[in-house]
N, C-alpha and C positions, 0 to 999 in steps of 0.2 A: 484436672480430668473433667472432663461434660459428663453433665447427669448423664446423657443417654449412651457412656459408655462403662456399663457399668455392671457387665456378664460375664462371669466367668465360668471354665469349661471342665473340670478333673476327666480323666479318665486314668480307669483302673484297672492292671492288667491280673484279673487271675486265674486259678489254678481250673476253672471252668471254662472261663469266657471273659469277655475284655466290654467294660461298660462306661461308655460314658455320659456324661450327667454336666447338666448347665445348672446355674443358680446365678439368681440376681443378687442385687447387697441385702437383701432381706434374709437371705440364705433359702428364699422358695425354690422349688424344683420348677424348671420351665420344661424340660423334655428331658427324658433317659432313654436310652439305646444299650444293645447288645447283640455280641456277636458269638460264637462257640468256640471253642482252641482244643486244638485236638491232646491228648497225650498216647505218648507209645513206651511201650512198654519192651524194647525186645528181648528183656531177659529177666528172669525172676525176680524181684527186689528192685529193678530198672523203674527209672521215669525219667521220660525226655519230653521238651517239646520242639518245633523249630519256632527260631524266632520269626522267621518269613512269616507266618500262619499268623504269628501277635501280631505286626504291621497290618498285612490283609483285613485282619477281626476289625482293627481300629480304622483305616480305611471303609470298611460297612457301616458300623457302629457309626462315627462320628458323624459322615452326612445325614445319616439317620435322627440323629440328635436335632439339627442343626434344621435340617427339615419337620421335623417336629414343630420345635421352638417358633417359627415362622420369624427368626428377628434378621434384622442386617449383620452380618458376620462381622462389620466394623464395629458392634455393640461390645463386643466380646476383647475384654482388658488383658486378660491373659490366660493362659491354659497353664494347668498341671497336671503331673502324672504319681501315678505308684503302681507299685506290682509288689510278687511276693520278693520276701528276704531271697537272700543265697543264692541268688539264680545267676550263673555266671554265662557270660556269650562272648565268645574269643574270636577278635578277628584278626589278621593278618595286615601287612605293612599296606596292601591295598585295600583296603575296608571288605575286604571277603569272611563272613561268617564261615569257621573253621569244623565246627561240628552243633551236634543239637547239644542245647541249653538243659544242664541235669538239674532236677528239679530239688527243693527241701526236702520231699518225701522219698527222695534214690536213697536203698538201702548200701550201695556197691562198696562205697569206701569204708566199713566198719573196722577194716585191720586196718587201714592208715590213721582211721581216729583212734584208734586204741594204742596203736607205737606211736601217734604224737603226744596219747596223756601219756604213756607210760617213761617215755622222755625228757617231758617239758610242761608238761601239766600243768605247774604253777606257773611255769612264764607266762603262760597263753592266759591263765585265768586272772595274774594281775596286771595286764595288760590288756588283755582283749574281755576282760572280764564273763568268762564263758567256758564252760569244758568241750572239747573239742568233741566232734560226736559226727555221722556220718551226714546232718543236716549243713553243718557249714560248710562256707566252699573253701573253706582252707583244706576240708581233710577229702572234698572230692577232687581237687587240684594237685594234692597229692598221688589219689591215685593215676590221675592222669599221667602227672611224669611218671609213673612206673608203666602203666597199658599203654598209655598213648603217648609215647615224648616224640613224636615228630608233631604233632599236633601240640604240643606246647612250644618246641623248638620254633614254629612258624608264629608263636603268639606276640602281636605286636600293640595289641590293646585290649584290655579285662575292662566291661560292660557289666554292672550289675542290670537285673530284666529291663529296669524301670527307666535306667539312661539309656542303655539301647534304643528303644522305642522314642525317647526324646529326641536321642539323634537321630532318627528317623525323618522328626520333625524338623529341625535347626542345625545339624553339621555339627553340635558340640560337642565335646565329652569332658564330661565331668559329674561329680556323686556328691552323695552325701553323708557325714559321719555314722548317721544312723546305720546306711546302707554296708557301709566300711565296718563299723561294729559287727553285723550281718554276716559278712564275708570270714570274720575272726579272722582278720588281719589285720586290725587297727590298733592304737596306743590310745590308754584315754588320758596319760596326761597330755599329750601333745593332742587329742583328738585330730588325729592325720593317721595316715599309715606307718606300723611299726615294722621298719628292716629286720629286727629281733626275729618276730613270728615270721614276715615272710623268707628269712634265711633258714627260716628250720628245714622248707621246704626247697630252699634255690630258686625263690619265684623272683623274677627282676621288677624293681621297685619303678622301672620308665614304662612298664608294663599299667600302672595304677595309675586313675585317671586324679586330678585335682578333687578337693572336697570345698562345697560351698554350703553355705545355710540352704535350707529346705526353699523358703519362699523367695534367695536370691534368682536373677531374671539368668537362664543359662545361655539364653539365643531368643533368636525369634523366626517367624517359620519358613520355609524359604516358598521359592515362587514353583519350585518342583514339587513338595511337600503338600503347599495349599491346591493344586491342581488335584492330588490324591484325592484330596478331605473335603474337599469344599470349606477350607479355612481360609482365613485373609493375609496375606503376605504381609510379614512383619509383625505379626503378631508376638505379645511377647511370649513364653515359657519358661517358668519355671524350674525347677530343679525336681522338688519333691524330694518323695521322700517312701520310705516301704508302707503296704500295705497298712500290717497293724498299729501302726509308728500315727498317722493319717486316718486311721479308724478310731482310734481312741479318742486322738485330738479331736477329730470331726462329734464325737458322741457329747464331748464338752466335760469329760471326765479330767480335769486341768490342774484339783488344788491336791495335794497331797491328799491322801486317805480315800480319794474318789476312785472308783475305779469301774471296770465292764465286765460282764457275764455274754461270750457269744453263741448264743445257740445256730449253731448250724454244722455241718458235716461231723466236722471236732467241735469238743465243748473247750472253748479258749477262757481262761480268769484271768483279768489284768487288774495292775492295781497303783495308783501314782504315787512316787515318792518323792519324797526332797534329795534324795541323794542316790548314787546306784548303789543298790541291794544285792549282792553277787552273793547267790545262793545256787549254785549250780546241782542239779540242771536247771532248775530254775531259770531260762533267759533274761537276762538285763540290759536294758534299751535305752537308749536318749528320748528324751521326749522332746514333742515340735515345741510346748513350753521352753524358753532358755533356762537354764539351769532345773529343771525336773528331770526324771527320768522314771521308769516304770517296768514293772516285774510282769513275767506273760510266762502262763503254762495250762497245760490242757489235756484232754482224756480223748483218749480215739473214738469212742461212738458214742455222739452226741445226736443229733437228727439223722446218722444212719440207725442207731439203735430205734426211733421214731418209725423212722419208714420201715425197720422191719417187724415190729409188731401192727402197723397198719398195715402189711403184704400179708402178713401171717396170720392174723386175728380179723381182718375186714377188709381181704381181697374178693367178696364178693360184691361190694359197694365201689362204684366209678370211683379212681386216685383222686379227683380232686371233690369228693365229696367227702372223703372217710377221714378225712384231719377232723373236719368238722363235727362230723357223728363221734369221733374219738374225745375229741374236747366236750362236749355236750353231757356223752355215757360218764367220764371221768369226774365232769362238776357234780354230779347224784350221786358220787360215791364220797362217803366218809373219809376223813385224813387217817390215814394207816392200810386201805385198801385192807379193812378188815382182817390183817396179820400178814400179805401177800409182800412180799421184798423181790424187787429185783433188783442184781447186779446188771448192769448194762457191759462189761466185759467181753463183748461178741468179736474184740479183736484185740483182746489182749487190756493190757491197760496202760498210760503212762504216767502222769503224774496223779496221787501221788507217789506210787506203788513202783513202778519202771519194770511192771513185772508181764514179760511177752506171754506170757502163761496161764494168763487166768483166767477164765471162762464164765460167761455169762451163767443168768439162772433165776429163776422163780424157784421161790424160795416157801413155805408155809400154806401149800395149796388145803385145801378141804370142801367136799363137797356143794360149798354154799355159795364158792366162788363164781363170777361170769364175768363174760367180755370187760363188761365194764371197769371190773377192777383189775383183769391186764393192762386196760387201757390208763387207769390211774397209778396203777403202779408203775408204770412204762415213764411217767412224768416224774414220780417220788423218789424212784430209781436212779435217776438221771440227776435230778436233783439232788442228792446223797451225793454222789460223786463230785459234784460240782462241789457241793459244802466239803467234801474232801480235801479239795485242793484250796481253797480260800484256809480250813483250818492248819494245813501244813503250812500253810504261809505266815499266818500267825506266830506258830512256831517255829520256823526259821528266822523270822526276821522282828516279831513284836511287833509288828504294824497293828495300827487300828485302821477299822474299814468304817467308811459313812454311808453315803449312799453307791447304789450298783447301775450305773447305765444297762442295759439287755438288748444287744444286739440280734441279730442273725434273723431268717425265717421262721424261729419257735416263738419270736418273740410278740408274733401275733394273735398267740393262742393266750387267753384272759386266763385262762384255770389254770394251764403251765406258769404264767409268770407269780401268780398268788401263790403256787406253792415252792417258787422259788424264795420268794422274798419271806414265806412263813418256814421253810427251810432251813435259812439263812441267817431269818432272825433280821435283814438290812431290806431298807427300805428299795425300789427298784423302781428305775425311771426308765420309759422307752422314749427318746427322741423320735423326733417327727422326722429326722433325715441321719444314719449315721452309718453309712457306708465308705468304704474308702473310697469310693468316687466323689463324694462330696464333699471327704475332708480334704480329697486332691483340691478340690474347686475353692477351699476355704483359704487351703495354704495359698493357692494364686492370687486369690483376692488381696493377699498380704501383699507380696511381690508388687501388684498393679495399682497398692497403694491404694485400694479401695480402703483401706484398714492400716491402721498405724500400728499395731502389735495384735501378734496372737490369741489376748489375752480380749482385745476388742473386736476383731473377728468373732469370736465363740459366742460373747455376750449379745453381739446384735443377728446374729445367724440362726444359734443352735436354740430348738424350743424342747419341751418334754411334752409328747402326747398323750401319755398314758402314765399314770401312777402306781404301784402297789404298796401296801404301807402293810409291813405281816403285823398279824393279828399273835395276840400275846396267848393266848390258850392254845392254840396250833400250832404254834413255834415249842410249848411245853411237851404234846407230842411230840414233835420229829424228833426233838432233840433224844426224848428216849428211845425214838426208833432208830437214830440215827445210830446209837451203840448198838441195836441189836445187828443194824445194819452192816458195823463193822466186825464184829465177832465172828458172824459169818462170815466174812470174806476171808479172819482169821483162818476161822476152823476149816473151811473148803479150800484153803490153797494147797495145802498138801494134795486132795484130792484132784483139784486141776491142772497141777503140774504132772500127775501122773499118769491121768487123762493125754494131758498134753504129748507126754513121753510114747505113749502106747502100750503103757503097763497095767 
């Protein structure tokens, strides 16, 4: 390969908007772009999107990029992609998209996930290593052949999001085990597709696309495609791989014990293992590492709990001033926020708890309190929770944790991440680039042989920008706070569920 071909492109399709991202072999960022993706909603518990709209996005987005960047498109070695898990796109024997794409967050299939654990439970979980649950698309595929079986009847190819959009690019189809795992239709001794799980259902196996490694070359782009994007013909791509599969690896969390904290919408906890950990619900994933694999679970309001005590306590301050003043008032306030607890429970809670029921709350008000200590305990809060689910984790599985990568948009806040890591009690590294856009762009690198393994990718790419190392007297509080922390959620669940009921 010539030095000066030597750019690689990820783009990431998610649950917001579709982003793509160039990196040279340095793993520097040359340009990023973004586009928006609509979601609809048409019935209660519903999330769809169409996939037309993801093509469009990445259609914007990439010239975007590409214009940026100002380089020759022939620089550029290969492209990769990721999107979220479970997103399934069905088309028919002439490549016609059959319906819109039901998202991980679609409540609708909760009685098919329930008659397939109550069924077969254990097949699915030592097999697909997972409990079935209305996020995978095995148990929204389910409900489809009950609501919709002419729309499966017509189904002549299953697209996880990620290879959709590929094909987009290249004409090919085909996935990845990760993605396949995703789906809860896989075997992990054969890591392929298991007939077992898909006969619970009557899903036909000519229906599932091939599985290749994440960084094998799936195609390359065609001369229709490059007209779209302003990409180069022949280009190669990729396979990929799912979003957090590609966010982890991109963060450089690689050796056992390492793992990520994501702050953003959801609070996501990952954690790398040597082996799969099948602690359901707990999700258990392949990692882009060969032979690793990694544990992923999370709490519904994590930076929305953020943004609603910034609307609620400092909506008269311009939104993109009031993080700021938030993080600023929060560092002058003492660890403990002066006896103030908040649960961040503003939509129930799920791991570790799985309890839809239980309600936010400031907790130990008295006259002495002000903004500021909402605003610190709005972080302490969050962080409690977070330490919630890293301690279940412990206890299900024994792991030890070393260092925490910190993903997401909170992870720019200095006060936020010191009292995670004094929370925690683990040290906490923010990289300078770890979004799945870039670990798309990392896995391609692999593929186009900029990088001979994974393992040498991470080391010459991924940097750490930011440290926190918790401090041993703050970690002695939280830890006391942290049981007062839990006691209350003890004592107030009676009262939240009743709340909840309208009693």
């Amino acid at each position: 390969m010539t030095a000066a071909k030597r750019v690689t492109l990820g783009i990431d399709l998610g649950a917001g908007s579709l982003k793509a991202t160039l990196i040279d072999e340095t793993g520097a960022t040359l340009a990023e772009a973004a586009d928006p993706i609509v979601t609809n909603s048409p019935q209660p518990g519903w999330s769809e999107q169409d996939p037309a709209g993801w093509w469009s996005a990445l259609c914007n987005a990439v010239p975007r990029a590409l214009e940026q960047a100002a380089i020759d498109t022939g620089q550029i070695a290969a492209v990769g992609l990721s999107g979220g898990a479970h997103i399934a796109v069905l088309e028919d024997a002439a490549g016609r998209v059959l319906r819109p794409a039901i998202l991980w967050n679609d409540q609708r299939s909760a009685e098919e996930a329930a008659e397939l654990h109550a069924r077969a439970g254990d097949l699915i979980i030592e097999k697909g290593l997972n409990r079935a649950n209305p996020t995978w698309t095995l148990c929204q595929l389910a409900w489809l052949q009950k609501h919709e079986p002419e729309v499966v009847a017509r189904t002549a190819r299953l697209y996880i999001s990620k290879d959709w959009l590929r094909s987009r690019l290249t004409g090919d189809w085909t996935s990845d085990y990760s993605d396949a795992l995703g789906a809860l239709m896989s075997d992990v001794g054969s890591r392929g597709w298991s007939e077992e799980i898909c006969g619970l259902i009557g899903w036909p196996m000519e229906s599932l696309p091939p599985l290749r490694q994440p960084w094998e070359v799936a195609g390359t782009v065609t001369a229709d495609a490059a007209a779209a994007t302003g990409l180069k013909p022949g280009t190669p791509v990729v396979v990929g791989s799912n979003d957090t599969t590609v966010e982890l690896y991109g963060a450089g969390a690689i050796a056992p014990g390492q793992g990520a904290i994501k702050l953003a919408t959801a609070g996501v906890v990952f954690l790398t293992t040597a082996n799969p950990e099948v602690h359901p619900p707990v999700s258990c994933y392949p990692h882009i590492m060969p032979e690793r694999w990694y544990m992923a679970s999370g709490i519904n309001a994590c930076a929305t709990a953020h943004r609603w005590v910034r609307d609620t306590f400092f909506s008269e301050l311009p939104k993109e001033d009031a993080f700021g003043e938030m993080d600023r008032m929060a560092a002058g306030v003492a660890p403990g926020s002066d006896g103030l607890i908040f649960h961040p429970y503003l939509m129930g809670e799920r791991a570790p708890h799985w309890d839809p029921k239980l309600r936010g709350d400031f907790i130990g008000l008295t006259l002495g309190h002000r903004r500021a200590h909402f605003a610190r305990a709005c972080y302490e809060g969050i962080a409690f929770a977070l330490n919630d689910v890293l301690l279940a984790a412990k206890t299900l599985s024994g792991a030890t944790f070393g260092d925490m990568r910190l993903l997401g948009g909170g992870a720019r806040s200095a006060t936020w991440r010191q009292i995670i890591a004094d929370v925690t009690g683990l040290t906490v590294k923010v990289p300078g680039n770890g979004d799945a856009s870039f670990g798309a762009a990392l896995v391609a690198a692999i593929g186009a042989g900029i990088f001979a393994t994974p393992e040498e990718a991470v080391a010459a790419c991924v940097r750490i920008a930011q440290e926190n190392v918790p401090d041993p007297g703050r970690h002695a509080v939280y830890s006391r706070l942290f049981t007062l922390y839990d006691e209350a959620r003890q004592g107030l669940t009676p009262v939240n569920h009743r709340l909840h009921d309208g009693v």
